[in-house]
C-alpha positions, 0 to 999 in steps of 0.5 A: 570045540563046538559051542557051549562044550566046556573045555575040563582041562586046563591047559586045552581052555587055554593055550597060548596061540603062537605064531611061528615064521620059519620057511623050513617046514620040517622045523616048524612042523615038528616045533608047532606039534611039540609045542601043541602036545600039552594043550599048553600052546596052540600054533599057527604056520607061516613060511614067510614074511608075506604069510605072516603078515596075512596072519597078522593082519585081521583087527581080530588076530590074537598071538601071545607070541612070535617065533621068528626065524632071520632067513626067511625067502622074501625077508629078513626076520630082524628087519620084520621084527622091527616093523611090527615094533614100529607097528605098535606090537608089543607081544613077545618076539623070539628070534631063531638064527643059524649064528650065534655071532655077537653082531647078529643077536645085538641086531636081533635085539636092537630091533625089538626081539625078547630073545635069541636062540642059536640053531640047533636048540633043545626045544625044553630050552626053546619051551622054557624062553617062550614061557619066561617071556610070557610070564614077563610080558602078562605081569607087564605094563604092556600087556593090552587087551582088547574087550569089546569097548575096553582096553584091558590092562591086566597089570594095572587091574584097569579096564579103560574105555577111551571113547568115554573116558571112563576107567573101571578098577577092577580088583586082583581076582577080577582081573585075574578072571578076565585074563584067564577067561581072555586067553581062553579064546571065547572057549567055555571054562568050566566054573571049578576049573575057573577057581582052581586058577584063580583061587588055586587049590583052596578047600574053603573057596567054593563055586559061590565065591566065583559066582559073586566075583562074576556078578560083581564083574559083570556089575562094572562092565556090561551096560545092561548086567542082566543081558551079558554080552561080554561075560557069558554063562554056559552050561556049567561055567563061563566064557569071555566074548570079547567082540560081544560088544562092538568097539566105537571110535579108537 
């Protein structure tokens, strides 16, 4: 999408970038253009362990969630899973396997996965699992998000900046507006596609509403509310850029 063209659909603005580890191309093929018809989820591909590694690895690298398979040609998809545990990462890991053996899925989830589903699946099973974990992990304590000098955590409406040790309470409609905005991957979202997610489907809340809300946000969280760095004004809505503002320190 080029820059400053805003996305109208809701779903397009905001997929939920996937990564899935499969080295069966015809299965990931077909799962990555399933998933990807409704704009719901958009994926990236690895054959193997090293490829997704690669996929992994840059600072800027964002997955909302992981399908991995167990046999992969240069490793075991447990005991990867289990090393991005130790890792730190903390996103939804869902393990597909040839066997639906007690041993197998009590060691897939010993080293960390969400989930475990047996081949072959009905992707609506598969759609529905990924969904369920997303949902779980957004509204969790692990959800962690990183905005400029921030770590943003959406279910404690904080926004932490640990360099300074500052911490900024945001309410529930601000925090909403960052996570929409977050996971629209700096792709602008037009204002009335802002509040109907947000607001939802509210006759007696209008653009100005949003409009304050944005004001008020910008008030907490950029250093200079005149000059935005971070929450940015389009054409006809906004978009979120999470590396406006350089991280300092760790």
């Amino acid at each position: 999408m080029a820059p400053g063209i805003l996305a109208q659909g809701v779903d397009m603005a905001a997929g939920h970038p996937i990564l899935i580890v499969d080295d069966d191309d015809a299965l990931r093929e077909t799962l990555a253009e399933q998933l990807q018809v409704d704009g719901e989820f958009t994926v990236t591909e690895a054959a193997t362990v090293a490829e997704a590694e690669r996929m992994l690895a840059p600072k800027e690298a964002r997955f909302d969630a992981l399908i991995l398979d167990v046999g992969l040609p240069d490793g075991d998809g447990r005991d990867f899973c289990l090393k991005l545990r130790q890792r730190g990462l903390k996103m939804p890991i869902i393990i597909l396997t040839g066997s639906d053996d007690d041993s197998d899925v009590v060691r897939g989830l010993e080293a960390g996965a969400n989930d475990y589903i047996a081949k072959p699946f009905r992707l609506a099973v598969l759609l529905a699992r990924i969904r369920r974990q997303l949902s779980s992990f957004e509204n969790s304590e692990d959800a962690v998000f990183p905005i400029g000098p921030y770590v943003f955590r959406p279910a404690a409406k904080l926004l932490e900046e640990r360099t300074k040790n500052k911490r900024i309470r945001l309410t529930e409609k601000e925090a909403s507006i960052l996570k929409y905005l977050y996971r629209a991957g700096k792709k602008p979202i037009a204002r009335q596609v802002l509040l109907n997610e947000v607001w939802g489907y509210n006759a007696a809340v209008t653009t100005h509403t949003l409009e304050t809300h944005i004001y008020r946000l910008r008030q907490k969280i950029e250093p200079d509310p005149s000059n935005a760095k971070l929450l940015l004004t389009e054409t006809g809505g906004y978009r979120l850029d999470p590396d406006g503002i350089p991280h300092v320190g760790g």
